[in-house]
SENUTOR-361939 format. One record per residue (C-alpha): residue in three letters; residue number from 1; x, y, z. Coordinates in steps of 0.25 Angstrom, whole numbers, plus 5000, padded with zeros to 4 digits. Layout:
BEGIN
+-----+-----+------+------+------+
:   r :   k :    X :    Y :    Z :
+-----+-----+------+------+------+
: ALA : NUM :    X :    Y :    Z :
...
+-----+-----+------+------+------+
This chain:
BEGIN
+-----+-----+------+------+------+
:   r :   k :    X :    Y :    Z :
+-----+-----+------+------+------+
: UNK :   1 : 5080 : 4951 : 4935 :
: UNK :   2 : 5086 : 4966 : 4938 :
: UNK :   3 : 5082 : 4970 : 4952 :
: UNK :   4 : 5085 : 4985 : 4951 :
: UNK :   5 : 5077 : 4994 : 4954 :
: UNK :   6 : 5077 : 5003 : 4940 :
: UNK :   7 : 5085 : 5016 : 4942 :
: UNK :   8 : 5073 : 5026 : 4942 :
: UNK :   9 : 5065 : 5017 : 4955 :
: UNK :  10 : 5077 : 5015 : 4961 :
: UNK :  11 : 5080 : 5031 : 4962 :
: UNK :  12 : 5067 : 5033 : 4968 :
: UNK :  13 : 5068 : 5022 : 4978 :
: UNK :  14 : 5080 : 5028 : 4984 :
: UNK :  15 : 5074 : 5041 : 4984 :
: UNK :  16 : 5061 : 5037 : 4990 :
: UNK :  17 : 5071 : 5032 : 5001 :
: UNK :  18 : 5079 : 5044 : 5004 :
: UNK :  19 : 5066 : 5052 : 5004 :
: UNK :  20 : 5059 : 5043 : 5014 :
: UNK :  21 : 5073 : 5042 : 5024 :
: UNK :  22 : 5075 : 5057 : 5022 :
: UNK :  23 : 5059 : 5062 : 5022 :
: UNK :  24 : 5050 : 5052 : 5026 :
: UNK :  25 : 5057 : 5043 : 5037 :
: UNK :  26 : 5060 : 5057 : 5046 :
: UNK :  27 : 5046 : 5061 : 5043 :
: UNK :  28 : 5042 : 5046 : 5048 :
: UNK :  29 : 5050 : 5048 : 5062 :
: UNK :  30 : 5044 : 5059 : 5067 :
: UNK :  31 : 5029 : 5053 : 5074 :
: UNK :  32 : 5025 : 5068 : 5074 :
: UNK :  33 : 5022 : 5068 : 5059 :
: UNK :  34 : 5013 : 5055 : 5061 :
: UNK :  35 : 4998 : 5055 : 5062 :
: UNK :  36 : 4989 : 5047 : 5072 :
: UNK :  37 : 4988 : 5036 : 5061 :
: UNK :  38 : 5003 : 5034 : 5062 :
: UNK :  39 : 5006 : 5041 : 5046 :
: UNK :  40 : 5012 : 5054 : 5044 :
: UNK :  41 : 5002 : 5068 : 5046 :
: UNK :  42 : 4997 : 5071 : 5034 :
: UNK :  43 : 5006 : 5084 : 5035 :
: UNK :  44 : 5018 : 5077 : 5036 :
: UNK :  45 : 5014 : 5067 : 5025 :
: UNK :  46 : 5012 : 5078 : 5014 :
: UNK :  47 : 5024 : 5085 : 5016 :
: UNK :  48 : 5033 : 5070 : 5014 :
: UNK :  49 : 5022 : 5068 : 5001 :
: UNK :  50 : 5027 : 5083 : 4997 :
: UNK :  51 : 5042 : 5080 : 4997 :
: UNK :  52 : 5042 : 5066 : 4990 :
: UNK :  53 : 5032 : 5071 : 4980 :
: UNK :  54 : 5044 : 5083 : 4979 :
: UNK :  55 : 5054 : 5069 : 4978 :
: UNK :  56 : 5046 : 5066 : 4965 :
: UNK :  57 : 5044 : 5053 : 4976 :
: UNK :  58 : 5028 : 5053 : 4974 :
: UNK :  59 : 5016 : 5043 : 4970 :
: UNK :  60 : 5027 : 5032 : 4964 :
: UNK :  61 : 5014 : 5025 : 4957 :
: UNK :  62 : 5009 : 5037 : 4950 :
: UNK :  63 : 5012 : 5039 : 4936 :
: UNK :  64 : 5021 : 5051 : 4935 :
: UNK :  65 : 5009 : 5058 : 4925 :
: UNK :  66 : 5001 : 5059 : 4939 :
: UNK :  67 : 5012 : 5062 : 4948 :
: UNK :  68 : 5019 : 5051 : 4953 :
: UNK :  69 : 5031 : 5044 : 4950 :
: UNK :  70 : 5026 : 5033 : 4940 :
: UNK :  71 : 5035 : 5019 : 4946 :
: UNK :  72 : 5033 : 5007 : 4943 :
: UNK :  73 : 5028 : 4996 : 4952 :
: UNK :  74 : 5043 : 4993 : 4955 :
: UNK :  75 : 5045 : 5008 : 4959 :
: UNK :  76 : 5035 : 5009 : 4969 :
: UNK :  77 : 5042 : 4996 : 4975 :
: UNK :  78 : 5055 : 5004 : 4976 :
: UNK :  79 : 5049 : 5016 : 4982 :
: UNK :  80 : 5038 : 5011 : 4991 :
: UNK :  81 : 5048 : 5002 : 4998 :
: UNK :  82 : 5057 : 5015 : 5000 :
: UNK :  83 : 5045 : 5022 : 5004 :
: UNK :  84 : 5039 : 5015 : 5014 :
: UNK :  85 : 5053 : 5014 : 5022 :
: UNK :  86 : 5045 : 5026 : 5030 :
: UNK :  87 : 5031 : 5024 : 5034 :
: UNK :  88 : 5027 : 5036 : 5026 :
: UNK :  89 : 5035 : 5033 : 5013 :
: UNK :  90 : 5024 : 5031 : 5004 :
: UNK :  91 : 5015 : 5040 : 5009 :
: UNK :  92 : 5026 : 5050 : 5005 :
: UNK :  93 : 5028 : 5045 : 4992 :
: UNK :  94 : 5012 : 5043 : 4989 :
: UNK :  95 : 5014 : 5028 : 4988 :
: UNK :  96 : 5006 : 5024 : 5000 :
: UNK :  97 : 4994 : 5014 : 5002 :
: UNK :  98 : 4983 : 5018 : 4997 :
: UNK :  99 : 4985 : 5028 : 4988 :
: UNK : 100 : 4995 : 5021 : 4983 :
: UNK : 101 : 4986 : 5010 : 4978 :
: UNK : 102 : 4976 : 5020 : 4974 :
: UNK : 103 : 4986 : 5028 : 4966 :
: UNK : 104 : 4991 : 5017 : 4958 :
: UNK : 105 : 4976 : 5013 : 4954 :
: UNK : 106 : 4970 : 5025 : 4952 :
: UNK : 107 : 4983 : 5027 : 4941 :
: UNK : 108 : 4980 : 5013 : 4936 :
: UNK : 109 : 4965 : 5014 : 4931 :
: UNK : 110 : 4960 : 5027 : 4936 :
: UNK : 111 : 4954 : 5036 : 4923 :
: UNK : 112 : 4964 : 5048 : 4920 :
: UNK : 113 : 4952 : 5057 : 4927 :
: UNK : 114 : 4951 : 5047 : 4938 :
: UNK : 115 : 4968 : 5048 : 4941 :
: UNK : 116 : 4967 : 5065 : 4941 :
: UNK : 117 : 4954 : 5064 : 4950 :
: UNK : 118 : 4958 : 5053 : 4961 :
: UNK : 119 : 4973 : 5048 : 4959 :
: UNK : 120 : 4980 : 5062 : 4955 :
: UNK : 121 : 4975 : 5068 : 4968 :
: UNK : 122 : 4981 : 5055 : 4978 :
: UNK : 123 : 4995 : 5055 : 4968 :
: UNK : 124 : 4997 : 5070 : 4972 :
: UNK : 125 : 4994 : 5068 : 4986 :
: UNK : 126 : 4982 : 5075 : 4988 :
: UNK : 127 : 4971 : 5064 : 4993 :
: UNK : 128 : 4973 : 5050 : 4998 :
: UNK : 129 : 4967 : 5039 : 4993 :
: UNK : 130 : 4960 : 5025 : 4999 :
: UNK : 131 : 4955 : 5011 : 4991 :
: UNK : 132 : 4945 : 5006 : 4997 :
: UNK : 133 : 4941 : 4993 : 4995 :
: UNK : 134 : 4940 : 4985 : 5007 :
: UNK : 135 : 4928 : 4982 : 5014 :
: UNK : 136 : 4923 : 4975 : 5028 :
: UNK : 137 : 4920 : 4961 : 5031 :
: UNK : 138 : 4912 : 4957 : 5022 :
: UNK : 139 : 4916 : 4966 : 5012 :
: UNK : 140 : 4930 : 4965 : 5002 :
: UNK : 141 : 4943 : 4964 : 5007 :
: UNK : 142 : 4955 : 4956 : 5000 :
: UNK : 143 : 4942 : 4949 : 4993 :
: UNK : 144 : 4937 : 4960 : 4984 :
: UNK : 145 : 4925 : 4952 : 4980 :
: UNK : 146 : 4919 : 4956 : 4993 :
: UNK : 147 : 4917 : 4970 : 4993 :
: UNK : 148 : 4904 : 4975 : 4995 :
: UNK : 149 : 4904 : 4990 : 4995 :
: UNK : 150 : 4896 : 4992 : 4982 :
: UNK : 151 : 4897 : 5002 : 4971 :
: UNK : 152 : 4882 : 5004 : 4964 :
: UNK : 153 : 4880 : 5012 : 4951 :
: UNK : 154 : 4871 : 5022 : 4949 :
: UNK : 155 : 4872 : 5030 : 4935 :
: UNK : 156 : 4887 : 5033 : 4935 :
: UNK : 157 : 4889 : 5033 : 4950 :
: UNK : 158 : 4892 : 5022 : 4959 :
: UNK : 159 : 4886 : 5021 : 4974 :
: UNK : 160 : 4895 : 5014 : 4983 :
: UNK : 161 : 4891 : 5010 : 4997 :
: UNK : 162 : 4899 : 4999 : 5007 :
: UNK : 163 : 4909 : 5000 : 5017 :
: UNK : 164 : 4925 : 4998 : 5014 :
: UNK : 165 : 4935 : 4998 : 5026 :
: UNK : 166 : 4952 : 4998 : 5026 :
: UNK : 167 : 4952 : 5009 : 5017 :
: UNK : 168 : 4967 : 5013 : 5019 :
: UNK : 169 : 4967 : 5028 : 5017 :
: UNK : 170 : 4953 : 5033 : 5016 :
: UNK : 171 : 4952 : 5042 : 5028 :
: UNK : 172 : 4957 : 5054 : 5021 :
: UNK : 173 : 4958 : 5050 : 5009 :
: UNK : 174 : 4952 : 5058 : 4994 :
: UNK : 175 : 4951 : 5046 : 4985 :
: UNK : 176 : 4946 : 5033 : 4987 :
: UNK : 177 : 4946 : 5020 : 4977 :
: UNK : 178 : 4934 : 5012 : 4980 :
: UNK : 179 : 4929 : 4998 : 4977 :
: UNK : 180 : 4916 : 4993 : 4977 :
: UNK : 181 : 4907 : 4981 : 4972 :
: UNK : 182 : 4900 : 4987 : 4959 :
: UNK : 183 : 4893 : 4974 : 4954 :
: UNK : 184 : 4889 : 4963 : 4964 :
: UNK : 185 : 4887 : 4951 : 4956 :
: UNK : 186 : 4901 : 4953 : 4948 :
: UNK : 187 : 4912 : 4947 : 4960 :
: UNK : 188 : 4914 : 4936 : 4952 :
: UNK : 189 : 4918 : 4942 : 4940 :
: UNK : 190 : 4927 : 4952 : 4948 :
: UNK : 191 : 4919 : 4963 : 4942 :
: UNK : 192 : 4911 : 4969 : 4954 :
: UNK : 193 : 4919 : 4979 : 4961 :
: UNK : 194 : 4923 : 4993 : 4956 :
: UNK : 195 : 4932 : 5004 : 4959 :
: UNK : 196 : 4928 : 5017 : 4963 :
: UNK : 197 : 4934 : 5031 : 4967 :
: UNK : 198 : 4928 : 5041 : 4975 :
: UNK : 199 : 4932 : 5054 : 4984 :
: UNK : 200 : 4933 : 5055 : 4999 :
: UNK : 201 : 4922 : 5067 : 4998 :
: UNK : 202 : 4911 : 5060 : 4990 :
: UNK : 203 : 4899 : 5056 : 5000 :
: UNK : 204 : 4894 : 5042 : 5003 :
: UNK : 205 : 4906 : 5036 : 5010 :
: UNK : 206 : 4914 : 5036 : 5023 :
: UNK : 207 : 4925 : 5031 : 5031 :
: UNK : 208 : 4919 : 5025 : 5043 :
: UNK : 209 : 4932 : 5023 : 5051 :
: UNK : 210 : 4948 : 5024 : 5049 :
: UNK : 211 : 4949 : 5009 : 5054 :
: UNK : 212 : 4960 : 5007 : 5065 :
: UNK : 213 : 4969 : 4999 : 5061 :
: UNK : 214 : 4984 : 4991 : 5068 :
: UNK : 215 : 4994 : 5000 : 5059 :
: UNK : 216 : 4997 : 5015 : 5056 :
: UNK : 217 : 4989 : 5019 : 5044 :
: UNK : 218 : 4990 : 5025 : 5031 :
: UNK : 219 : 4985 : 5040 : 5029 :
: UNK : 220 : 4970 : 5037 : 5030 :
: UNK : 221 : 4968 : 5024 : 5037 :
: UNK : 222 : 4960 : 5012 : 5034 :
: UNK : 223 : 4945 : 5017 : 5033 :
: UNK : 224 : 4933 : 5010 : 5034 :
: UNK : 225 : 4922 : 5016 : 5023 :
: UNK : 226 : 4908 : 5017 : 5020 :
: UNK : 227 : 4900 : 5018 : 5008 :
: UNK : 228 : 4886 : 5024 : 5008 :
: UNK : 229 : 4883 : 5028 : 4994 :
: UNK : 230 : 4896 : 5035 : 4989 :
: UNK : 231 : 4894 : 5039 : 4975 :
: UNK : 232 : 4905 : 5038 : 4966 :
: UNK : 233 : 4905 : 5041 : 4949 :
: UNK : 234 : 4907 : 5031 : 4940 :
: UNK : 235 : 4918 : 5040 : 4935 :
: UNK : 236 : 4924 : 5037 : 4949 :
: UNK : 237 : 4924 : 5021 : 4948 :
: UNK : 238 : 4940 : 5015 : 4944 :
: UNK : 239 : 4940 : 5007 : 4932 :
: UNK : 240 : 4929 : 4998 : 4928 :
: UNK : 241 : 4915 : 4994 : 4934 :
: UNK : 242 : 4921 : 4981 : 4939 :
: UNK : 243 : 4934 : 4984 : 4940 :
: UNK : 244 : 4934 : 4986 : 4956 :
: UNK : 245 : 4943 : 4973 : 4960 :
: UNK : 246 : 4954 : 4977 : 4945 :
: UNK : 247 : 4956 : 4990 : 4953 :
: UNK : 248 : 4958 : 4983 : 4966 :
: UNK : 249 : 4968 : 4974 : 4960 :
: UNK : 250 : 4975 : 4985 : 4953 :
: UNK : 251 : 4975 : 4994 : 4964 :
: UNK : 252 : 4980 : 4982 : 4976 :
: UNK : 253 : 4989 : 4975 : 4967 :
: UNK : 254 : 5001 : 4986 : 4966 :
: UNK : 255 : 4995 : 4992 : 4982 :
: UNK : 256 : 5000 : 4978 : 4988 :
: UNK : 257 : 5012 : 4978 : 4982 :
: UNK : 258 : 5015 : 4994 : 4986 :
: UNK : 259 : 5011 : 4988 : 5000 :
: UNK : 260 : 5023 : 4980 : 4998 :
: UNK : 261 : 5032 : 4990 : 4995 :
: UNK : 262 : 5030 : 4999 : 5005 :
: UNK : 263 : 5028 : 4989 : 5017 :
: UNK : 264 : 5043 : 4984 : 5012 :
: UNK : 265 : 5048 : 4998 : 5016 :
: UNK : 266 : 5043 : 4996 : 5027 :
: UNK : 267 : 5049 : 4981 : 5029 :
: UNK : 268 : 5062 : 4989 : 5026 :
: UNK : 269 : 5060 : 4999 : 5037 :
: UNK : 270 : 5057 : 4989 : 5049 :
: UNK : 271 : 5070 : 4980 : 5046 :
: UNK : 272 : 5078 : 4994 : 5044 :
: UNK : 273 : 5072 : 4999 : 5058 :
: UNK : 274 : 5076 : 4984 : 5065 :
: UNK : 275 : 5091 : 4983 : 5058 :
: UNK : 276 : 5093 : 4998 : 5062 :
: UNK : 277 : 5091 : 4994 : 5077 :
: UNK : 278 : 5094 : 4981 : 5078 :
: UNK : 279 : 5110 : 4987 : 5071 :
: UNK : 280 : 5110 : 4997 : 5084 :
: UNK : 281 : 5103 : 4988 : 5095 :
: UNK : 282 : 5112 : 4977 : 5104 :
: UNK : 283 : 5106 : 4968 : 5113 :
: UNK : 284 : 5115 : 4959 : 5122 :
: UNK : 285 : 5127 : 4967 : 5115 :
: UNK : 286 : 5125 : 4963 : 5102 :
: UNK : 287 : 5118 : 4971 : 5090 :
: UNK : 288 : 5104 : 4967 : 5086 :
: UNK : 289 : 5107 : 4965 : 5070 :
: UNK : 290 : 5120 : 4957 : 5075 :
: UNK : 291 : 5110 : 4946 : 5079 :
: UNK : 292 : 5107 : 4934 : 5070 :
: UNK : 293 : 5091 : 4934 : 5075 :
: UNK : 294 : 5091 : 4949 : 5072 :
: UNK : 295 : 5099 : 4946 : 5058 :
: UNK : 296 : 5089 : 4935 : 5055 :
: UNK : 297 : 5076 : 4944 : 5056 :
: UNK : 298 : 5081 : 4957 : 5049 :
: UNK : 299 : 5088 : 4948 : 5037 :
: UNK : 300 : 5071 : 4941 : 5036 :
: UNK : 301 : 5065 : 4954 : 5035 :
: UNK : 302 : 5075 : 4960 : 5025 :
: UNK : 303 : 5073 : 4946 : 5017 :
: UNK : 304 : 5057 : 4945 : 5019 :
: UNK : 305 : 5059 : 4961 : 5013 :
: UNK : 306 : 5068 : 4958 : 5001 :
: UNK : 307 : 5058 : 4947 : 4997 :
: UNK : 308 : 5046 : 4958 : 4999 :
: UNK : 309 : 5055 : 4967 : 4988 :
: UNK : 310 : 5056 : 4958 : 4979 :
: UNK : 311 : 5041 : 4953 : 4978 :
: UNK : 312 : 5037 : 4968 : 4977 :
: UNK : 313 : 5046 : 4971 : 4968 :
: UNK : 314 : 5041 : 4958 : 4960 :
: UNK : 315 : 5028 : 4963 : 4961 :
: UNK : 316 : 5031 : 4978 : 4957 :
: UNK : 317 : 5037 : 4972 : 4945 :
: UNK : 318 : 5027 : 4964 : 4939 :
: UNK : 319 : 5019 : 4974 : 4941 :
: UNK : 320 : 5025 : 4985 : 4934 :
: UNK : 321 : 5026 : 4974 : 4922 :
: UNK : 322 : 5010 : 4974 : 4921 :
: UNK : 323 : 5007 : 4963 : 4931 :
: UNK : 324 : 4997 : 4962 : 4942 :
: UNK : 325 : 5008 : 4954 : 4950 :
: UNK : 326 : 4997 : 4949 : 4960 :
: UNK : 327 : 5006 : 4938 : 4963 :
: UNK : 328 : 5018 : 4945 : 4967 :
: UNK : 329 : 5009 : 4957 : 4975 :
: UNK : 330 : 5004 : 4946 : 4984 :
: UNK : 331 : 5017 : 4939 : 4987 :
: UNK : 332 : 5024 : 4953 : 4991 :
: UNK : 333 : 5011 : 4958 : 4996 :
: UNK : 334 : 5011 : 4945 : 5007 :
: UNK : 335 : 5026 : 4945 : 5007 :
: UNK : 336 : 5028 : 4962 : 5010 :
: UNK : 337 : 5017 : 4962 : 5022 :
: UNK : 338 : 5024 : 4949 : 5028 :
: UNK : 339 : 5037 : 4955 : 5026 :
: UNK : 340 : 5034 : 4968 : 5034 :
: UNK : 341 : 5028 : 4964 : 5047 :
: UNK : 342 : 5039 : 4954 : 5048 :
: UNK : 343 : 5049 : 4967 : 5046 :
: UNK : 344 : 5042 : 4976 : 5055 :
: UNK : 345 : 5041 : 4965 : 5065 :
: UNK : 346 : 5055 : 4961 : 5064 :
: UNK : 347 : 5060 : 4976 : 5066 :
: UNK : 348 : 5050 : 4978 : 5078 :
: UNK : 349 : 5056 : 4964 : 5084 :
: UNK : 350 : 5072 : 4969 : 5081 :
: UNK : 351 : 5068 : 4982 : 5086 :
: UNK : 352 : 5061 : 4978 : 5099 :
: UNK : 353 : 5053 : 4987 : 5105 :
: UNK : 354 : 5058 : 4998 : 5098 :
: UNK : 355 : 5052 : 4994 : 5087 :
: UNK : 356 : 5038 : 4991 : 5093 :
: UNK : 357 : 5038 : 5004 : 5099 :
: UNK : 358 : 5036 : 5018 : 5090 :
: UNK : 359 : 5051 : 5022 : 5091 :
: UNK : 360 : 5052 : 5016 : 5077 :
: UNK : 361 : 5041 : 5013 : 5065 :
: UNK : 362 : 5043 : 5000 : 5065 :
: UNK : 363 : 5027 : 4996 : 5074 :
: UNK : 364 : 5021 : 5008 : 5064 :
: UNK : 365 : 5026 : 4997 : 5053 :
: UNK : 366 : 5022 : 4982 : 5062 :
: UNK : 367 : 5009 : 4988 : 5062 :
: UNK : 368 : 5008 : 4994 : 5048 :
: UNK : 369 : 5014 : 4980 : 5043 :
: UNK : 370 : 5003 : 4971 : 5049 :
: UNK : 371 : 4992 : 4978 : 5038 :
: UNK : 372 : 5003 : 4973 : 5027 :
: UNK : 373 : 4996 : 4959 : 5027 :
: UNK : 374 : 4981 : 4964 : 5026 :
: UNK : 375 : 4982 : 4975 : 5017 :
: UNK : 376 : 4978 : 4972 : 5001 :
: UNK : 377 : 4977 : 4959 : 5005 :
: UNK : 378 : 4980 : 4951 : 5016 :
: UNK : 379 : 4992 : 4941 : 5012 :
: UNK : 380 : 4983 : 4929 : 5015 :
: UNK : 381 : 4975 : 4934 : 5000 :
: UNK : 382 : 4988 : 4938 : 4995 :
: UNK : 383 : 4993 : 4923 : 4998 :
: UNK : 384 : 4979 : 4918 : 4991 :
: UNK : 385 : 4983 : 4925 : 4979 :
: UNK : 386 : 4998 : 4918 : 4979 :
: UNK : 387 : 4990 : 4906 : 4982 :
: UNK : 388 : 4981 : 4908 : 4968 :
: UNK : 389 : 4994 : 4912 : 4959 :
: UNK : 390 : 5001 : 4899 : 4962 :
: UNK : 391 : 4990 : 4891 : 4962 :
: UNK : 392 : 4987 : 4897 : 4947 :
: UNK : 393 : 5004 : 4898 : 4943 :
: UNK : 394 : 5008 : 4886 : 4951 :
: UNK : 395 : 5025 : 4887 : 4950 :
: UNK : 396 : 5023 : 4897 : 4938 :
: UNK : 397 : 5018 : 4908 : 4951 :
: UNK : 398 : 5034 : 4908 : 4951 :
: UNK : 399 : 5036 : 4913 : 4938 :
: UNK : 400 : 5046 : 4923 : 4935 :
: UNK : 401 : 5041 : 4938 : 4927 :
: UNK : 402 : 5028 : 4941 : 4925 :
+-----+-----+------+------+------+
């Protein structure tokens, strides 16, 4: 087993490092370029956008045809880590959630007139983009089989009318992926939802609120939607009548697993916030990091961290060799999120009250971190799925390769 990153991903993982600690991190220090919803001004945002696109450090999961960089799943474990050091990395480098997801998706099934008309534009930065998927109680959640916003056809258009909520991005954003229940009696077979795209100008839709929510938010929010009769072309529907909960799996897969990534960055940050001060800070004249209880905590979080590579990496690996690697996306998935409050709230507890006050980032992160175990599935489904494998592979749910 070679664990070197090949020469090409390992050049521009150290150059998305020094342009973060030489662009984005200053950018990041300074609360006057931060909007109300705790992200950068939009202002502010483009002209970073600007400069790493300059960098030829943009859209890492675009193929280079359509003006990204064109990594492997590997890659984007290198980079994203590396980005997400900052809190405004990937949105930088046009790796963050959503879009993100969306991107990768839309270059995956979308038609060649479907990738110029709704993913070219979100690859060069020009609109955002939102999957909405979600619905309220009693509505689809981590069970997809429960949706019930429906999607009826008449001629070649389709008439959709529900309500979705926890729509991350969608106040402001150009392009949504919708999914809906397009044949009522076909849950069984897996068959009865569709995937849909549609623009934020076409009638017969609304966001009925930005939903408040613990943590700082991505560019957009999390939105609550209603459905009234939007009307979309059948030219507008992604991939195949029935193929709603393929797409869903196609898009969520890879997204989890970029969650990982990024929130190890952020992992990485919080313990490198607590060793910088507890190095400096003495207390009953000895140095914090001389102290065995202090030792003991940062050497868990850099080992719970090193673990959370590895099972990323794993993941990104079998991946990029064709699999769907569900398996090894729900072990870093759990892992990661675990991994990230305990680093944050192990900084926060080194630092003191420095660290719960706003003089560092590191309560931005605590309450950023919290979502980590809920977001494309809570860890408890994750853990169901695990439960499944090994109840199917038995000891083989150890086997080596793919």
């Amino acid at each position: 087993m070679d664990f070197t990153l090949p020469k090409d991903i390992e050049r521009i993982r150290r150059r998305t490092r020094i342009f973060v600690e030489e662009n984005v991190l200053p950018v990041e220090a300074d609360r006057s370029n931060w909007n109300e919803h705790e992200h950068l001004e939009d202002k502010v945002l483009d002209a970073l956008r600007a400069s790493a696109r300059a960098e030829g450090l943009w859209a890492p999961q675009v193929p280079v045809a359509m003006g990204g960089m064109g990594l492997p799943v590997v890659g984007w474990a290198a980079m994203y880590e590396e980005a997400n050091y900052s809190l405004f990395g990937p949105a930088a480098f046009n790796c963050a959630a959503p879009d993100d997801g969306n991107m990768n998706l839309l270059n995956r099934v979308g038609t060649a007139e479907q990738k110029e008309r709704w993913l070219k534009p979100i690859v060069e930065g020009k609109v955002r983009s939102s999957f909405v998927m979600t619905e309220p109680h009693p509505g689809g959640g981590s069970d997809p089989g429960m949706i019930r916003t429906t999607a009826e056809r008449r001629g070649d258009t389709w008439v959709v009318n529900g309500h979705k909520w926890f729509a991350t991005g969608a106040e402001g954003a150009g392009h949504y992926i919708l999914v809906a229940r397009t044949d009522p009696n076909a849950a069984e077979t897996r068959r009865h939802l569709t995937a849909f795209l549609f623009h934020k100008d076409q009638p017969g839709w609304k966001i009925v609120r930005r939903v408040p929510v613990m943590g700082p938010e991505e560019p957009g929010g999390h939105c609550e939607l209603s459905f009234e009769g939007l009307e979309i072309p059948d030219e507008n529907r992604l991939m195949e009548i029935g193929d709603g909960l393929k797409a869903t799996q196609i898009r969520l897969g890879p997204a989890r697993l970029t969650h990982c990534m990024r929130w190890l960055g952020l992992a990485k940050r919080s313990l490198a916030i607590a060793r910088q001060y507890c190095g400096k800070r003495e207390g009953f004249g000895v140095r914090l990091i001389e102290r065995e209880s202090v030792q003991t905590k940062l050497g868990e979080v850099a080992h719970d961290i090193e673990i959370g590579r590895l099972l990323v990496m794993k993941a990104a690996w079998k991946i990029d060799q064709g699999d769907f690697a569900r398996k090894e996306v729900s072990m870093a998935k759990i892992h990661v999120a675990d991994t990230l409050h305990k680093a944050v709230d192990t900084a926060i507890q080194l630092n003191g009250a420095r660290g719960y006050s706003t003089d560092t980032i590191l309560e931005w992160i605590y309450r950023y971190a919290r979502q980590a175990r809920l977001v494309d599935g809570a860890s408890e489904v994750h853990k169901m799925v695990l439960s499944r494998f090994y109840r199917r592979e038995g000891d083989d749910f150890w086997r080596w390769g793919i």
